[in-house]
C-alpha positions in Angstrom: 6.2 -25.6 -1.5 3.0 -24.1 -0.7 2.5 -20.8 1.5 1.4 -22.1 4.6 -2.5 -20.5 5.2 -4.4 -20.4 8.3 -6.4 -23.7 8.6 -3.4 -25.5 9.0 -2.3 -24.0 12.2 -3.0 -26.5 14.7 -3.9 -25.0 18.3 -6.0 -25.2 21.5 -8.6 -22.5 23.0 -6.9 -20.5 25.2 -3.4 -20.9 23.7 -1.4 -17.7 22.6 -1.3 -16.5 18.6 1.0 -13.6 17.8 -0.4 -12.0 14.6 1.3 -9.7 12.9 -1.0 -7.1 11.0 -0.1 -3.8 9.4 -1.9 -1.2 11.6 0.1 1.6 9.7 -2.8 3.7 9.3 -2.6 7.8 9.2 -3.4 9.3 12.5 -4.1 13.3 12.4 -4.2 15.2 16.2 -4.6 11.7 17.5 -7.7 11.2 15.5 -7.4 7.5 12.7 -8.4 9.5 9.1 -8.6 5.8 7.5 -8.9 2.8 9.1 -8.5 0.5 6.1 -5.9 -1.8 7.4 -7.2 -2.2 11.1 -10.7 -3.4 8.9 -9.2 -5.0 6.6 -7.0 -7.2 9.5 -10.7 -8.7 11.1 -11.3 -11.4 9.1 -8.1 -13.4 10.6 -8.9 -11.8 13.8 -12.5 -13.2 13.9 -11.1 -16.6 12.7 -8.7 -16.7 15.3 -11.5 -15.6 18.1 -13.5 -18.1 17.1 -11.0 -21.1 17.6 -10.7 -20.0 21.1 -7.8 -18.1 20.5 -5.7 -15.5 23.0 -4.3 -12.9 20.3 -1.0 -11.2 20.6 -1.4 -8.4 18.4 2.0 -6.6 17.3 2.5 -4.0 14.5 4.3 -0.8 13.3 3.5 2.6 12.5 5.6 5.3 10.9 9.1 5.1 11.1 10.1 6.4 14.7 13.7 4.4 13.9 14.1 3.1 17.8 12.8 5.9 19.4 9.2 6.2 21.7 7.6 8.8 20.2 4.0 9.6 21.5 2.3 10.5 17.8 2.9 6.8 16.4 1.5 4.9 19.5 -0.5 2.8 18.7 -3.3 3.0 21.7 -5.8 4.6 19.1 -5.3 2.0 17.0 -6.3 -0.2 19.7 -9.6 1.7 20.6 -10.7 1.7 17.2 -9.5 -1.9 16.8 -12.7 -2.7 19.8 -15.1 -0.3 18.3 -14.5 -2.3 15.2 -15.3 -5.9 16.9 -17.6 -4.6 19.6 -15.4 -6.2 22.3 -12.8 -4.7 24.5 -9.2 -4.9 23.4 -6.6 -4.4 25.7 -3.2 -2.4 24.9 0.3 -3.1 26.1 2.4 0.1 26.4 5.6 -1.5 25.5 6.2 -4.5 23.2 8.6 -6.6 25.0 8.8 -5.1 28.3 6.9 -5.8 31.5 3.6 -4.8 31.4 3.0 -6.4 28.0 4.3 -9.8 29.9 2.2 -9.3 32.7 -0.9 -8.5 30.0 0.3 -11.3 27.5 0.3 -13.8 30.8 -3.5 -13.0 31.6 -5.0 -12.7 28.1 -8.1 -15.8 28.1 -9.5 -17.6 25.1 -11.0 -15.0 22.5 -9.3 -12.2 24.2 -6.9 -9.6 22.3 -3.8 -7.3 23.0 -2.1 -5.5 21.3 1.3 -4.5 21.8 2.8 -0.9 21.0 4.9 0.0 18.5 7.4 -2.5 17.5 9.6 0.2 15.7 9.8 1.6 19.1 12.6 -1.0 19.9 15.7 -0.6 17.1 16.2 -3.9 17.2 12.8 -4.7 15.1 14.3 -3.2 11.8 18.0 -3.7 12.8 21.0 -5.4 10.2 22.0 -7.4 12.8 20.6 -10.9 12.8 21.3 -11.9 16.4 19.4 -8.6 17.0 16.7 -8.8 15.1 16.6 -12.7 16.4 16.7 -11.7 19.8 14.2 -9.4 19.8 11.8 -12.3 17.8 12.5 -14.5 20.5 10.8 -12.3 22.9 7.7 -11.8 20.9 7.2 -15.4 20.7 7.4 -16.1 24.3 4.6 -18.3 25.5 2.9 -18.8 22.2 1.8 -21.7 20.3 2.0 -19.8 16.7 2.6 -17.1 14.6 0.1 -15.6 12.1 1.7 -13.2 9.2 -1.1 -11.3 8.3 0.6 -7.6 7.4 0.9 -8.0 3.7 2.6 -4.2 3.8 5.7 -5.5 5.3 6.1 -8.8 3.8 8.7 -7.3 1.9 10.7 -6.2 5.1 13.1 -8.6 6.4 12.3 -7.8 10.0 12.1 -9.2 13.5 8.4 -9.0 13.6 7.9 -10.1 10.0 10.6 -12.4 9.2 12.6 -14.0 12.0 9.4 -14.9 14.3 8.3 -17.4 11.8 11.4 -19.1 11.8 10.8 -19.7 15.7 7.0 -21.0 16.2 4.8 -22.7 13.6 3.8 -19.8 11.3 1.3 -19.5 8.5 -0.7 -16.5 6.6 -3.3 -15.0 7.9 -6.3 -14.4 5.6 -6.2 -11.2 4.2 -2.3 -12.1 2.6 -4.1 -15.2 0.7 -6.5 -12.7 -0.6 -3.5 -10.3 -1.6 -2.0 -12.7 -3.3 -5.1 -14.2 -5.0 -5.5 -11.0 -6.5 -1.7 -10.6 -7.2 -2.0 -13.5 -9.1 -4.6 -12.7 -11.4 -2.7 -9.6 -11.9 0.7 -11.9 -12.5 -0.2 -14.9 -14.0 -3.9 -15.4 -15.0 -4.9 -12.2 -17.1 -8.2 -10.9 -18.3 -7.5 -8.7 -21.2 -7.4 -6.2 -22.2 -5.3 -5.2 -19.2 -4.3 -1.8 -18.2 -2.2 -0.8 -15.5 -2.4 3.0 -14.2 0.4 4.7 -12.1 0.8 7.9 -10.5 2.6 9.5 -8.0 5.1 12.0 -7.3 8.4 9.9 -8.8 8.8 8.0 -11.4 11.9 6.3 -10.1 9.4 4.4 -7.5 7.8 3.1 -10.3 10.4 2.1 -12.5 10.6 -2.0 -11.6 7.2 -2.0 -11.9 7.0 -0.5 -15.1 10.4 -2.8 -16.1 8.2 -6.1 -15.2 4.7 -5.5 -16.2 5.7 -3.9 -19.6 5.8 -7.1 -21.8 3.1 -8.6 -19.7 0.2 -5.5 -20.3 -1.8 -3.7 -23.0 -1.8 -0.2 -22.0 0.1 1.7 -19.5 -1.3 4.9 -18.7 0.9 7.4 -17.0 -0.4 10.8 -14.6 0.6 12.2 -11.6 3.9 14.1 -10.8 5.8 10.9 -12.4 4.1 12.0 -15.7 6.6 15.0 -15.9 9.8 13.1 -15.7 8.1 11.1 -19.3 7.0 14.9 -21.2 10.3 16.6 -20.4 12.4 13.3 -21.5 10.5 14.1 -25.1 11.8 17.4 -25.2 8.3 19.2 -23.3 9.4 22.2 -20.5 7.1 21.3 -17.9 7.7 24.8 -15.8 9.0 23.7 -11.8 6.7 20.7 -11.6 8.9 18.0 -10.2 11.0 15.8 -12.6 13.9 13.5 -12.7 16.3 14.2 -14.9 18.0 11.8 -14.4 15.8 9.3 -15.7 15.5 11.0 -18.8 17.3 7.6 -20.8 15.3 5.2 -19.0 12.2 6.7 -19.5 12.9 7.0 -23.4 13.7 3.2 -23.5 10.6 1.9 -22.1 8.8 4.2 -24.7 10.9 2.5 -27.2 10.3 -1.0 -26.2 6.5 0.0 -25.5 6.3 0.8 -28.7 8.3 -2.1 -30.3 5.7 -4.7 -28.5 2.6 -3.0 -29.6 1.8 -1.5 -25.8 0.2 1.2 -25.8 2.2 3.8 -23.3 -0.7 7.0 -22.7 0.6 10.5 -21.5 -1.2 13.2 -20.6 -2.4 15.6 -23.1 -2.9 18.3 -21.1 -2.8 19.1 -17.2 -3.7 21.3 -14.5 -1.3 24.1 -13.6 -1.0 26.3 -11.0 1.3 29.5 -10.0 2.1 27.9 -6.7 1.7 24.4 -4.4 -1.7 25.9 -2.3 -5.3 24.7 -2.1 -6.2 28.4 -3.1 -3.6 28.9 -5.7 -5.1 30.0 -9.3 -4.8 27.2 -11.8 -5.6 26.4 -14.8 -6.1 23.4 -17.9 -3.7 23.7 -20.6 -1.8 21.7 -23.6 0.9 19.5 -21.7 3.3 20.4 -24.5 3.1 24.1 -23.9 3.0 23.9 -19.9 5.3 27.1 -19.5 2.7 29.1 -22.1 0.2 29.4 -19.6 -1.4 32.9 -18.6 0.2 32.0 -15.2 3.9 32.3 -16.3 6.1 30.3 -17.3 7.4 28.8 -13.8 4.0 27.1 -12.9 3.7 23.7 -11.7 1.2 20.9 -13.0 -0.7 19.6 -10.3 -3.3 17.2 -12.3 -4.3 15.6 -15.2 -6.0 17.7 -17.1 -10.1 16.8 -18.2 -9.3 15.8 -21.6 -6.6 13.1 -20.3 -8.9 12.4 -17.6 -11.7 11.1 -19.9 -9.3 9.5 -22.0 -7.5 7.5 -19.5 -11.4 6.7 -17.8 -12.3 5.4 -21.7 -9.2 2.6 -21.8 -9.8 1.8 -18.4 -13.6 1.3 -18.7 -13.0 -0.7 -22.3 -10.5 -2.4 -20.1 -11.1 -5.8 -18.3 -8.2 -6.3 -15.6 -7.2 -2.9 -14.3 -4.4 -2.1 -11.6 -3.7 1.4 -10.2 -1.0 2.7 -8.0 -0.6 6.5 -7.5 -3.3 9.1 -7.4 -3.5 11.4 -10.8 -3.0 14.9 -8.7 -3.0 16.4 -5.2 -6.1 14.7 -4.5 -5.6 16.2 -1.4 -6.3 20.0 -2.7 -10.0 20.0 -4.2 -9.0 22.2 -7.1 -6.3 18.9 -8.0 -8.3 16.2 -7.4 -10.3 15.7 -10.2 -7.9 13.4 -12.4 -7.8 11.0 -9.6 -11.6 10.9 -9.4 -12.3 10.5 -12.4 -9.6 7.4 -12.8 -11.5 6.1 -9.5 -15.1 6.1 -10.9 -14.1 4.5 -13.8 -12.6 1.5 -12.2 -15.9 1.1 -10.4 -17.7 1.5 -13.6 -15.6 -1.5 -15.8 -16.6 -4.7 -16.3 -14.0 -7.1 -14.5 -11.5 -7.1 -11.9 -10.3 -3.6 -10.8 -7.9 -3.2 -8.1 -6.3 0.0 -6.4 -2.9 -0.8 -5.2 -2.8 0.3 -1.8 -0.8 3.4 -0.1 -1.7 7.2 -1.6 -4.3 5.6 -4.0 -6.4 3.7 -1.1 -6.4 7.0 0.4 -7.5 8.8 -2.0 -9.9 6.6 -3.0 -11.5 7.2 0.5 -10.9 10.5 1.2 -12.9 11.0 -2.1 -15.9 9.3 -1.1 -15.8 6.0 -2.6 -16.6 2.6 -0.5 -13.8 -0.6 -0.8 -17.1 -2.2 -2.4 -17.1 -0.2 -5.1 -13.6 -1.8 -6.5 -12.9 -5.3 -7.0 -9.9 -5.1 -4.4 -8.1 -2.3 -2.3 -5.0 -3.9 -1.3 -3.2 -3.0 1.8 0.5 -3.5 0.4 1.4 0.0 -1.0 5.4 -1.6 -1.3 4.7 -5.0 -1.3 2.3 -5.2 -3.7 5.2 -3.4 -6.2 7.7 -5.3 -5.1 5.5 -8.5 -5.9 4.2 -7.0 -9.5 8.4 -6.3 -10.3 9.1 -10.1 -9.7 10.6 -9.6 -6.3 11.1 -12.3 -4.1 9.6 -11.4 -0.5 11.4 -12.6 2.6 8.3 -12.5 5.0 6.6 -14.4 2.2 9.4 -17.4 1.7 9.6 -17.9 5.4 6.0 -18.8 5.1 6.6 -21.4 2.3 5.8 -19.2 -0.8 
């Protein structure tokens, strides 16, 4: 069966849509530092305007865990949400409660509100069906429809995500059928040669991915703080950057099996070190089999691909024509670390064919780093999800939609 997409939701102007987006976006002193996800939520917004709709906006951010904690409101979300569409957008300050009834009740055709937090009430992530039901039931009061448009949640089986669309008509919202249009190409209809990229702290977040995609790709290429965890399992002392010992064995066997299916599995060859984890700490590029030689002692920590893995990994990935990434090379966040993952991002705008960064830490950096979502055939909004889907997962706030 089909997923069910937005042009066959039947409605009226004026009725009520409750659209689920993913408005998880970092807020620093109050202030939105990306705003991806609230831009990348308009297109379904705009449809839904436009067919005379009165939008019921709820979302999460963070993980308060049933508690209302002032820093993951989402009012500013809200505010930037008008700025955005150049039209006021009012805000509930409680999701169920009374003044989002009383604000729900008024809303007119082509008018939006959105609700806060829905983590604020424990029942939205709770284990307890009838809970989880209950609160659904509430969410849906008085609409006509339910549009699942958060693709970073569809792997969550929650109130919000999951047991809404088993209570209205419900169907996905625009920017899912582009996730998974992407997704797909990634999955199932492949330009080659195709490299996947990951990075990141831990390689055991990684691991299903790598598991999945390994007999399906051409190159792997391996940085960030995962990269450790693959040079200490082949015997390299890698100082106190972070590792997982105890995925020394798995590691090993995906080299193995790499290696048996002709993949080619790229480490880095040498990294950026530093004495201590500071923006100002000294630091320095050396051989990533002699990590513990470096003039800084022997207890430094890598921080970055070094340049010469940089360019190499930017050569397969430019040669390359279906890329994905997930997981930024370094602290991107530290200037003096950043360099691996920019290097990695300007050559997935520079390769001919479909490039896509995979959401979370790498959306961010890609940002924060001064490069526009044009410059990348896709930035997906799924961090999770979109590993969860390139594993072989099956998503629960995808089935419910008929996927």
């Amino acid at each position: 069966m089909p997923l069910r997409t937005l042009d066959s939701l039947s409605f009226s102007s004026g009725d009520r849509i409750l659209l689920r987006c993913d408005f998880n976006v970092p807020i620093r002193d109050g202030v939105i530092t990306d705003d991806g996800r609230i831009r990348a939520s308009l297109p379904t917004i705009e449809t839904l305007r436009g067919r005379g709709a009165a939008i019921v906006i709820a979302s999460h951010l963070g993980r308060p865990d049933g508690t209302v904690l002032s820093e993951f409101s989402l009012r500013p979300v809200a505010s930037r949400l008008g700025k955005l569409l150049g039209t006021s957008v009012g805000f509930a300050t409680d999701t169920v409660g009374p003044d989002a009834q009383k604000k729900r009740s008024a809303l007119q055709a082509g008018e939006i509100l959105v609700l806060e937090n829905v983590r604020f009430d424990s029942r939205e992530t709770s284990e307890v069906d009838s809970e989880r039901l209950e609160m659904a039931t509430q969410l849906v009061e008085g609409t006509v429809g339910f549009v699942s448009d958060g693709f970073g949640v569809v792997h969550r089986h929650q109130a919000s995500v999951f047991d809404t669309a088993r209570l209205v008509p419900s169907v996905a919202g625009e920017l899912i059928s582009a996730e998974l249009g992407v997704l797909d190409r990634l999955t199932s209809h492949v330009d080659r040669p195709y490299t996947v990229v990951l990075g990141g702290s831990k390689v055991s977040d990684k691991l299903g991915v790598i598991d999945n995609l390994i007999s399906k790709v051409d190159r792997i290429l391996i940085g960030g703080g995962m990269a450790f965890t693959f040079l200490a399992a082949q015997g390299h002392k890698v100082g106190s950057s972070l590792c997982e010992v105890d995925q020394f064995d798995t590691v090993n066997e995906y080299l193995s099996r790499a290696e048996a299916l002709g993949v080619e599995f790229v480490l880095p060859t040498d990294i950026v070190v530093a004495e201590k984890f500071a923006a100002d700490a000294q630091h320095v590029a050396i051989g990533a089999s002699g990590i513990e030689d470096s003039v800084l002692g022997a207890d430094v920590m890598g921080l970055d691909i070094g340049p010469e893995s940089a360019a190499r990994f930017a050569e397969l990935i430019e040669s390359s024509r279906t890329v994905f990434w997930n997981g930024p090379m370094g602290v991107f966040e530290m200037p003096a670390f950043a360099e691996g993952t920019r290097v990695i991002a300007r050559a997935l705008t520079q390769m001919s064919g479909l490039s896509v960064v995979g959401g979370g830490d790498s959306a961010a950096a890609v940002r924060a780093l001064g490069f526009a979502d044009a410059d990348f055939g896709h930035i997906s909004t799924g961090g999770g999800a979109s590993l969860e889907f390139l594993e072989g997962k099956r998503l629960p706030g995808l089935e419910v939609l008929g996927w």
